[in-house]
C-alpha positions as CSV (number, residue, x, y, z in Angstrom):
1,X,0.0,0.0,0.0
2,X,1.9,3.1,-1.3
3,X,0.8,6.0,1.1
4,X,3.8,7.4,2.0
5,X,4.5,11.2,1.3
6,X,8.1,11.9,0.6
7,X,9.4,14.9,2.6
8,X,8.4,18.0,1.2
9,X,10.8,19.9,-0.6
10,X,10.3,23.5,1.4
11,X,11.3,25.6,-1.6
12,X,8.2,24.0,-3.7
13,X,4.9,26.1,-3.4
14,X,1.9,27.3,-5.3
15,X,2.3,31.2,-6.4
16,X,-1.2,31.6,-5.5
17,X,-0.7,30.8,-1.9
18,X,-2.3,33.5,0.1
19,X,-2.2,34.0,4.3
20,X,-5.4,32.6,5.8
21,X,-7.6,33.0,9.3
22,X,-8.0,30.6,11.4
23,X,-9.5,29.4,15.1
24,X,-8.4,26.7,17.3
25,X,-11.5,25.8,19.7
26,X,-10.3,22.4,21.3
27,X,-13.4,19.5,21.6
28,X,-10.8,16.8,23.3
29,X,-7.3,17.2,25.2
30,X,-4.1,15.9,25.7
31,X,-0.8,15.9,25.8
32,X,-0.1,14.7,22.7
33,X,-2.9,17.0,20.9
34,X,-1.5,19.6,23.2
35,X,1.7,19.2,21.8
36,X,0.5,19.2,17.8
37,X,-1.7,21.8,17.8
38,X,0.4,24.4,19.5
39,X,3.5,23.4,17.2
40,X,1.1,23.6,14.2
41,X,-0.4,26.7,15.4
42,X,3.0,28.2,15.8
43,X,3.4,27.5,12.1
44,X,0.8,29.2,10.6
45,X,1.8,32.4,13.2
46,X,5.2,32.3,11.8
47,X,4.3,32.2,8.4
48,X,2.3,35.4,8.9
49,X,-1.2,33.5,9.1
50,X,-3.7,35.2,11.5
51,X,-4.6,33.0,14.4
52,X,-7.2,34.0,16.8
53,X,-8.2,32.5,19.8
54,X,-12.1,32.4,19.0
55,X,-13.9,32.3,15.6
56,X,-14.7,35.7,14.3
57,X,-16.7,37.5,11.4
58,X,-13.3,36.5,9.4
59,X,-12.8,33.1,10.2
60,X,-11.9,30.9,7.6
61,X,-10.6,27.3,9.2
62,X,-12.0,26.3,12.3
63,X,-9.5,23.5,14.2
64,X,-10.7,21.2,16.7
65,X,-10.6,17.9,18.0
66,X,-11.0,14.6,18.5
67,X,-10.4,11.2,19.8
68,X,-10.0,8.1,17.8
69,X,-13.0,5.4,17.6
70,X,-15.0,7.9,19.9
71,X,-18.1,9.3,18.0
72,X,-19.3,12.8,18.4
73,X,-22.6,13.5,19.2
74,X,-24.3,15.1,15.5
75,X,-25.8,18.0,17.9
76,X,-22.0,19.0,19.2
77,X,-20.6,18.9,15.3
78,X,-18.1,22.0,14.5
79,X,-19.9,21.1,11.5
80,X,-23.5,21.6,12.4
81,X,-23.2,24.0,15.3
82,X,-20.5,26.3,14.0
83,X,-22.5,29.0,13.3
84,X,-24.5,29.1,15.8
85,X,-22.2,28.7,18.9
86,X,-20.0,31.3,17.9
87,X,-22.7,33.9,16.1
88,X,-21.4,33.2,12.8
89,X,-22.6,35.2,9.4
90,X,-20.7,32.6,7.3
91,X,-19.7,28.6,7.5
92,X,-16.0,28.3,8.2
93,X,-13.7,25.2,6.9
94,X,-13.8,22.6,9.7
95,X,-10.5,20.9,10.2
96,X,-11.2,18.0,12.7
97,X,-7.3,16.8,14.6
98,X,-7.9,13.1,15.5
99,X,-5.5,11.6,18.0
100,X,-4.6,7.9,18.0
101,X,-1.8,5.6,18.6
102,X,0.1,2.9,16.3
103,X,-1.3,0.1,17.5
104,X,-4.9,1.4,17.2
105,X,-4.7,2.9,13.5
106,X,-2.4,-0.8,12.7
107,X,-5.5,-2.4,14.9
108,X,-8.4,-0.9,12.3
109,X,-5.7,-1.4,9.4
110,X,-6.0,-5.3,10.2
111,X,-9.1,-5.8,10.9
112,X,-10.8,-3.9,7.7
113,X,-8.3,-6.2,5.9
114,X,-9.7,-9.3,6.9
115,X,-13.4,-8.3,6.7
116,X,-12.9,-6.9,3.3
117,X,-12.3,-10.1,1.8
118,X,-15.6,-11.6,2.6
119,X,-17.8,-11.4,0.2
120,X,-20.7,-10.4,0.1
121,X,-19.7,-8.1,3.3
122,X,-21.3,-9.0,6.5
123,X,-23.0,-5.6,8.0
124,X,-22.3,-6.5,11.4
125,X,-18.4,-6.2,10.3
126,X,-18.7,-2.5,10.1
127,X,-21.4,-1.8,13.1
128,X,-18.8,0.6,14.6
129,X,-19.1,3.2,16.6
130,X,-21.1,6.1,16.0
131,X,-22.0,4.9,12.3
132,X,-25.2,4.5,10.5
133,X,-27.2,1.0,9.9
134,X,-26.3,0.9,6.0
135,X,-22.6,2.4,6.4
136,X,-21.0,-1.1,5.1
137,X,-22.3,-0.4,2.1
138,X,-19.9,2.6,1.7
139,X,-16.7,0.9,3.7
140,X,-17.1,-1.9,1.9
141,X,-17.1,-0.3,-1.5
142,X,-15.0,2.1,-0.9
143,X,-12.6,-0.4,1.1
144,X,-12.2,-2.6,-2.2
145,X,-11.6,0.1,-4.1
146,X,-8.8,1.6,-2.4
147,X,-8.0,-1.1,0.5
148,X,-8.3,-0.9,4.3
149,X,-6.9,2.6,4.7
150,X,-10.3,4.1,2.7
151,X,-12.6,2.5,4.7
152,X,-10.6,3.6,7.8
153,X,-10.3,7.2,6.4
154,X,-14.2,6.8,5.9
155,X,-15.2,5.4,9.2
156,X,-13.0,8.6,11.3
157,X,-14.3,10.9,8.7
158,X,-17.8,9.4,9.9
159,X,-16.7,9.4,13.8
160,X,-15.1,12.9,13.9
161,X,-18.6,14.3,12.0
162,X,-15.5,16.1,9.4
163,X,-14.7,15.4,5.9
164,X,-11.2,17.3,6.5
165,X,-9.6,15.1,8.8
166,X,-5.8,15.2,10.2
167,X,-5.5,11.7,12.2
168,X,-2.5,12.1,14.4
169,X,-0.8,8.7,15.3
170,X,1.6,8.5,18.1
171,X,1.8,8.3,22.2
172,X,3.0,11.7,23.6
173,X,3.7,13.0,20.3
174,X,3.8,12.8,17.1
175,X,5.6,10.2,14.8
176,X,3.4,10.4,12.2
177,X,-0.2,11.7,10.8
178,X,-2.6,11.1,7.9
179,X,-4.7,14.1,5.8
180,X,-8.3,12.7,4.5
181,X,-10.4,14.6,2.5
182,X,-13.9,14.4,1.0
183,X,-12.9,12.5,-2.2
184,X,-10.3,10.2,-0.5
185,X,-6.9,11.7,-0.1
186,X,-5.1,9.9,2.4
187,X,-1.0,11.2,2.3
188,X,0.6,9.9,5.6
189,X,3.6,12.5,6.5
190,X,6.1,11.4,8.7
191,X,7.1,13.6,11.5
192,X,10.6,12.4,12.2
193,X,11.8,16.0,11.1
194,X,9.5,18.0,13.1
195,X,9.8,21.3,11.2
196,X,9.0,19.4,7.7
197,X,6.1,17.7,9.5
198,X,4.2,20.8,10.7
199,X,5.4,22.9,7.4
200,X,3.8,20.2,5.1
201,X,0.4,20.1,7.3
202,X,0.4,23.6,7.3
203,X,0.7,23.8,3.5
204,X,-1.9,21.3,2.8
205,X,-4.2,23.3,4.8
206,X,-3.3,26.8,3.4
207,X,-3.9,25.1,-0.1
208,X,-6.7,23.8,0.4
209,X,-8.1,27.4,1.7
210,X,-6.3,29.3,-1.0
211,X,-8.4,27.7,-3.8
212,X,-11.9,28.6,-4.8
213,X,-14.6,27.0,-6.3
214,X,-15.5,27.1,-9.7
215,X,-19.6,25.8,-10.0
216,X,-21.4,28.7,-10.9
217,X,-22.3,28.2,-14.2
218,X,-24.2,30.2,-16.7
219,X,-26.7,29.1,-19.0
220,X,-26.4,30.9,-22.0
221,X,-28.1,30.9,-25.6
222,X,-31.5,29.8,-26.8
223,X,-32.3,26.6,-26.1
224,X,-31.2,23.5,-28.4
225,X,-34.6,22.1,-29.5
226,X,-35.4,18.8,-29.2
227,X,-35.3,18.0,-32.6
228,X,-32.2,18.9,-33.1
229,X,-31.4,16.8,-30.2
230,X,-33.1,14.1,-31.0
231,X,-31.0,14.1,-34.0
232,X,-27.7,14.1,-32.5
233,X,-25.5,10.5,-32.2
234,X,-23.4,12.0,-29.4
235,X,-26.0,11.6,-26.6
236,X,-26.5,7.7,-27.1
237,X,-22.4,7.5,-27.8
238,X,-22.3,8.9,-24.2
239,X,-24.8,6.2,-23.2
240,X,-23.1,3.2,-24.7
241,X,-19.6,5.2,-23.1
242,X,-20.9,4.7,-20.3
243,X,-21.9,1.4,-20.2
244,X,-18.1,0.0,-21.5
245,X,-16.6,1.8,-18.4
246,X,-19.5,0.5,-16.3
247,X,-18.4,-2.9,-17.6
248,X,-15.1,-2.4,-17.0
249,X,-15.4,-1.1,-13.4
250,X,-14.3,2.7,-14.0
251,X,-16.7,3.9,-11.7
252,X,-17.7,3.1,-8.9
253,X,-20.9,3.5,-6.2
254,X,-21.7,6.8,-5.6
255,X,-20.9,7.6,-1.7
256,X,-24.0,8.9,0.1
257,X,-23.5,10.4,3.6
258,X,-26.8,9.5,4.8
259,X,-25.4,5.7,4.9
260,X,-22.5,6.3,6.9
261,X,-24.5,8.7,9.5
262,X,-27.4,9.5,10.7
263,X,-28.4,13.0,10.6
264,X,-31.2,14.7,10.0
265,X,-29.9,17.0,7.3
266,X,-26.7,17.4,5.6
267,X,-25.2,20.8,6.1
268,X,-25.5,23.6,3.0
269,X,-21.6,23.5,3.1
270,X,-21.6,20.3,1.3
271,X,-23.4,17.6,-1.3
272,X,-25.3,14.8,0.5
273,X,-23.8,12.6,-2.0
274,X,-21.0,12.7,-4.8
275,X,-20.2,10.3,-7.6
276,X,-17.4,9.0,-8.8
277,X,-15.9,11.3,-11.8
278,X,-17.6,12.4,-15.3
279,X,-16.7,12.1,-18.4
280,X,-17.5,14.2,-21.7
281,X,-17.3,14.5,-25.4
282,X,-17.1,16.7,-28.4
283,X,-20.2,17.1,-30.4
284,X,-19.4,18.7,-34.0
285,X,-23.1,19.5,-35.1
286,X,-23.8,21.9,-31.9
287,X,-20.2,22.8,-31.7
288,X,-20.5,22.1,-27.6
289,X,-19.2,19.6,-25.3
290,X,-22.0,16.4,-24.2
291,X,-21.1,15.5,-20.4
292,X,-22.5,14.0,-17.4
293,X,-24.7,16.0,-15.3
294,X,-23.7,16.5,-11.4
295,X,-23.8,14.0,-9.1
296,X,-24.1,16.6,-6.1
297,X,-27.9,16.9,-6.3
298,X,-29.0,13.7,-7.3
299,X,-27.5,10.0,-7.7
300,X,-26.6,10.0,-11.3
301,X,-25.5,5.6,-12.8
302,X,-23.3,6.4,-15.2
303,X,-23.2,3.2,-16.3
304,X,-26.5,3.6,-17.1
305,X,-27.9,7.3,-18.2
306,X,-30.1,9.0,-19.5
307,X,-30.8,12.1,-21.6
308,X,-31.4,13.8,-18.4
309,X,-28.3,12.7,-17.3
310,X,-26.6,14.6,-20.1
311,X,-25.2,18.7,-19.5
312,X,-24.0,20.4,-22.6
313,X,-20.9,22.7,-21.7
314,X,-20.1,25.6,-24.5
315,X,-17.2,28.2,-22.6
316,X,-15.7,29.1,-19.8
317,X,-17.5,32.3,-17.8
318,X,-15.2,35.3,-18.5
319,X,-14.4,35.8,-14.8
320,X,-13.8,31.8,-14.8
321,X,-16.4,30.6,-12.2
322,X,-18.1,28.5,-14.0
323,X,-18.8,27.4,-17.4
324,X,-21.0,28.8,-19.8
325,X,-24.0,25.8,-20.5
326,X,-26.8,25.3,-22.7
327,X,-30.4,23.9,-22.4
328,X,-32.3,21.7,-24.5
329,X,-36.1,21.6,-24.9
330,X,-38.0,19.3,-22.9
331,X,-34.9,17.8,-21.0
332,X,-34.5,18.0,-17.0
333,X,-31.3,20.3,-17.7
334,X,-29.3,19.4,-14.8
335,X,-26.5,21.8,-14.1
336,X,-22.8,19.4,-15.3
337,X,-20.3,17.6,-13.2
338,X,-18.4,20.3,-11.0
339,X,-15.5,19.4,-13.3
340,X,-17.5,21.2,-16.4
341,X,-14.9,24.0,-16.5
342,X,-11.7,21.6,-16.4
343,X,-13.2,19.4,-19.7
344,X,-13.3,22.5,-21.6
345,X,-10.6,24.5,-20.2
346,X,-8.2,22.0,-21.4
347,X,-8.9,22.7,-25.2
348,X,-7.4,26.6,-24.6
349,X,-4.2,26.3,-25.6
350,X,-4.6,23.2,-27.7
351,X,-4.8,22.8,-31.5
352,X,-8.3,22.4,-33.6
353,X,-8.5,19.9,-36.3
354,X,-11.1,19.8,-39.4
355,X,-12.8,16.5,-40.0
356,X,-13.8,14.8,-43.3
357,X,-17.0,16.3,-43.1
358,X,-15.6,19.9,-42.6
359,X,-16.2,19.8,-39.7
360,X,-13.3,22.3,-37.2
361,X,-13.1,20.1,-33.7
362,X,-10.8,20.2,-30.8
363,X,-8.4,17.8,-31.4
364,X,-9.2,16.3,-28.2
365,X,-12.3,14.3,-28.9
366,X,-13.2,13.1,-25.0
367,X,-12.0,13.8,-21.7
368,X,-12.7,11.3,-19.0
369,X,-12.2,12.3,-15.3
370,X,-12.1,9.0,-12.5
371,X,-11.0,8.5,-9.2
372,X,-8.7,6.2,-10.1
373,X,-5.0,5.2,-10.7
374,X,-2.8,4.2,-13.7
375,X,-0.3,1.7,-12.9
376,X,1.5,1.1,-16.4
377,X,0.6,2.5,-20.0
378,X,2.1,1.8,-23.5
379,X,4.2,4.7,-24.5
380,X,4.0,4.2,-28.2
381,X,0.2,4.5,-27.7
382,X,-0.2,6.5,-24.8
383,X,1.5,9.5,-23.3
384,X,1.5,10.6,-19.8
385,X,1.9,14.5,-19.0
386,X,2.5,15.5,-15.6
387,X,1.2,18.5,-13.4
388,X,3.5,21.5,-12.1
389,X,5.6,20.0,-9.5
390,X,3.8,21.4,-6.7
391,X,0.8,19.4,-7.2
392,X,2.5,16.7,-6.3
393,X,3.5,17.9,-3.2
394,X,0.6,20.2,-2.0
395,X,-2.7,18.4,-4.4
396,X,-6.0,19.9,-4.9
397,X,-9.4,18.9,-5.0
398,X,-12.0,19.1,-7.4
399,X,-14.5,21.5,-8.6
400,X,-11.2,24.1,-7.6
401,X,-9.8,26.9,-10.4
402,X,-6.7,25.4,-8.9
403,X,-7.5,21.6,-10.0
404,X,-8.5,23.2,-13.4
405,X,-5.5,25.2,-14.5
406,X,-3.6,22.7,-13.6
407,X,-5.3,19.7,-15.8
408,X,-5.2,22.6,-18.4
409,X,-1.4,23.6,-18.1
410,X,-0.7,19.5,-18.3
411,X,-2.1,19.4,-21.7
412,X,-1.0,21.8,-23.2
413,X,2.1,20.6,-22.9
414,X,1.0,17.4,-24.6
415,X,3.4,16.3,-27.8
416,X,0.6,14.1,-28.9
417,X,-2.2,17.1,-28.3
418,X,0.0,19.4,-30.2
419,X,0.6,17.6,-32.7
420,X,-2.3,15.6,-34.2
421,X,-0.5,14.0,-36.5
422,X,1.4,12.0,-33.3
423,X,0.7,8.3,-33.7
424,X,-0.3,8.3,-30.0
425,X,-4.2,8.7,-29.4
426,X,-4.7,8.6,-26.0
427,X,-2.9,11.1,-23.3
428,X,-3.3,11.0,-19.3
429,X,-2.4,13.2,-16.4
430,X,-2.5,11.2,-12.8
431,X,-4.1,14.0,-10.2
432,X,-2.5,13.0,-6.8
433,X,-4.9,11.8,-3.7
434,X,-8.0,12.4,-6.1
435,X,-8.1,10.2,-9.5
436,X,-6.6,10.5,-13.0
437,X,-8.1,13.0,-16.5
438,X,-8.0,10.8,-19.7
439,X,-8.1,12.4,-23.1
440,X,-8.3,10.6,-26.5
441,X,-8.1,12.1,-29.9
442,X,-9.9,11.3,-32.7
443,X,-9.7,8.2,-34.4
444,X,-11.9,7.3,-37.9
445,X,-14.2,4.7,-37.7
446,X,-14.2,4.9,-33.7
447,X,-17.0,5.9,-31.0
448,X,-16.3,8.4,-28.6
449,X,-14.3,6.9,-25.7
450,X,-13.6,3.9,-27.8
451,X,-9.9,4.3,-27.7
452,X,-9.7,4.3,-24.7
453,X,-11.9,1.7,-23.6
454,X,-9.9,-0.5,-26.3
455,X,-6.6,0.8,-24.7
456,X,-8.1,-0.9,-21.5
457,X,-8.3,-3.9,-23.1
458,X,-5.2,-4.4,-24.8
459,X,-3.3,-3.5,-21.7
460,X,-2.0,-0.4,-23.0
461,X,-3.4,2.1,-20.1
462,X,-4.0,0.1,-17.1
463,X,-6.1,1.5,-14.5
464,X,-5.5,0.6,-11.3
465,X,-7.7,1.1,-8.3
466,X,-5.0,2.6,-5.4
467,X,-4.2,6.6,-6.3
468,X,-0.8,7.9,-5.7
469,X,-0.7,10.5,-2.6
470,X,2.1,12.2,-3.7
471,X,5.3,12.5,-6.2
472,X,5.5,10.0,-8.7
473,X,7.1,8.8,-11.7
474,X,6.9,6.0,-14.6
475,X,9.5,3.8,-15.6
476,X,10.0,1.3,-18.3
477,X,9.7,-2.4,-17.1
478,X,11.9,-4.1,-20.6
479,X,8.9,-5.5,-22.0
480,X,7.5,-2.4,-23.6
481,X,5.3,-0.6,-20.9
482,X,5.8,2.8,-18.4
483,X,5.5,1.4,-14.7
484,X,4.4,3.4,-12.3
485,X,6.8,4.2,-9.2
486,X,5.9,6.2,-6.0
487,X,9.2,8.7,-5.0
């Protein structure tokens, strides 16, 4: 299980770093969260962060506490009570510190291990603590996908009522600590060098609160009629798309956190559910890009959609919060996938192509965004592009301007993108902690998403459940394939 995060280089940083405000209102004490959060706080006051002792009108992160494999109480949630307890105009960032020893993180490692591998899963496995009736349906999904340290990450997240998690493992203090977030990023930093250990927490943190997101979109245009529509081979291409990744287990369940707790209401700050990535492709006849609706409002099987399950995406929002989107006549016009601005963002600095039928394209034909890894890949069929290096050091999440200039930067550097005529049709970028962005070119006599579902196949882009955490590079194996290595 590669979740180590190599030290962090402390001359790597994202320019658009900016100095944040934050609260530190303790839930649980002791020495060793004692200890942490005053060297951590001590950090961000160093680096000229505000720190104040109670949450305020500016307020940005709110820190507390926690113990491990003790459940808070819904009612005393930072989460849900935030507001309210301090008189708050606004919803602050909750970042929950979770204290635990070796032995009781190895102790959940284990034991998820072993009940994973039953199968169907046995609900009574994952009757823990503090978590809801149908929450084995999540761990267990969620632990297959990405082993015992997801469905730990899931079951804290769950105990600690906080998606942003920092589970500190050692006795008096620190030795080492793990960073979960909503989609699944799970770095573990080890604190033998105390001032990289509380620098790199403190980064992840400050970029996670320096990015913003980027979901308002803006429906533009007159509507697309539903003849037009009707007429279209794109939307039933998406559908059969969707059914070859389904078949080949791209994505996966969508996580609902209703099954893991039991609340009465989720809070405004976030989705009650989220799926699993979206994918999208170029239509020529409406000159627009056909992708997959949101998964934040509704469950959305993309292994099985429907036309109401389809968004089409036509810009970018001048001032880049959203995209711009269009309508189409009697269709339930679901807003797209939070990732709308990435799919078409990465077609800027990219060449256009004309078609046989004179038609002028992108010459990236679909984009297809997963949580997922990529293990090996063929490099005479497929190139890899990587981020800026501090990606790999400080990630992002999606839905971000961050996550989006960065897939966009990526390609453009593509030598296959850039030049169509390059024999390779398929090019990737691996986004660490979160999943991977697939583009494939166009290809005569092919579907959309053919390639790459082909490429599957023939064992020329493997996909690979675990996601890197961290820095990463590919190197050739002697038989003809890029291997994936975590630095």
């Amino acid at each position: 299980m590669n979740t180590i995060q190599p030290e962090p280089n402390l001359q790597i940083a994202h320019t658009w770093w900016r100095k944040i405000k934050l609260s530190y209102v303790p839930d649980q004490e002791s020495p060793l969260l004692e200890d942490f959060t005053e060297n951590l706080l001590d950090r961000f006051r160093n680096a000229g962060h505000n720190v104040y002792d109670q949450p305020g009108p500016g307020t940005e992160v709110l820190m507390t506490t926690s113990q491990f494999n003790q459940p808070i109480r819904w009612r005393d949630a930072m989460i849900f009570n935030a507001r309210r307890r301090f008189n708050l105009d606004h919803s602050p960032t909750i970042f929950t510190i979770v204290q635990a020893t070796p032995e009781e993180v190895q102790e959940k490692l284990d034991y998820f291990e072993q009940v994973l591998k039953k199968d169907p899963p046995d609900p009574m496995d994952f009757a823990l603590p503090g978590l809801g009736p149908e929450a084995y349906q999540t761990l267990y999904e969620q632990g297959k996908r990405g082993g015992p340290i997801l469905a730990l990450l899931r079951t804290v997240q769950t105990q600690a009522m906080s998606f942003r998690v920092v589970l500190v493992v050692g006795h008096q203090k620190a030795e080492q600590a793990y960073v979960f977030d909503l989609v699944g990023a799970h770095p573990r930093i080890d604190a033998s060098d105390p001032d990289l250990f509380y620098k790199d927490i403190m980064g992840r943190i400050v970029t996670a609160m320096s990015t913003n997101e980027i979901t308002e979109h803006q429906l533009v245009g007159d509507p697309i009629s539903k003849e037009v529509w009707d007429s279209l081979e794109t939307p039933a291409a998406m559908q059969r798309a969707g059914y070859e990744l389904g078949q080949r287990q791209f994505f996966t369940e969508m996580v609902l956190v209703t099954n893991l707790a039991t609340v009465p209401s989720v809070p405004d700050a976030i989705a009650s559910q989220y799926s699993e990535g979206c994918f999208a492709t170029w239509d020529p006849e409406i000159n627009a890009l056909v992708t997959t609706v949101t998964g934040s409002a509704r469950p959305v099987v993309k292994d099985n959609l429907t036309d109401d399950e389809l968004a089409i995406i036509i810009g970018v929002r001048p001032d880049g919060k959203g995209a711009l989107i269009n309508n189409v006549e009697g269709k339930r016009n679901d807003p797209p996938s939070s990732e709308a601005v990435e799919l078409i963002e990465m077609d800027k600095d990219l060449p256009k192509i004309t078609l046989d039928d004179g038609f002028e394209v992108p010459v990236s034909r679909s984009k297809l965004h997963g949580h997922r890894g990529v293990s090996a890949y063929n490099p005479q069929h497929v190139e890899h592009v990587f981020l800026e290096e501090p990606y790999y050091h400080y990630p992002v999440s999606c839905s971000t301007e961050a996550q989006a200039h960065a897939i966009h930067n990526a390609f453009s550097r593509s030598v296959a993108l850039q030049d169509p005529s390059d024999p390779r049709e398929v090019v990737f970028t691996i986004l660490p902690g979160h999943g991977i962005v697939i583009a494939e070119k166009w290809v005569p006599g092919k579907e959309p998403f053919q390639v790459m579902w082909e490429y599957m196949d023939e064992g020329w882009l493997v996909i690979d459940n675990m996601v890197p955490q961290g820095v990463l590079t590919f190197k050739p194996d002697g038989n003809g394939l890029m291997i994936l290595h975590i630095e």
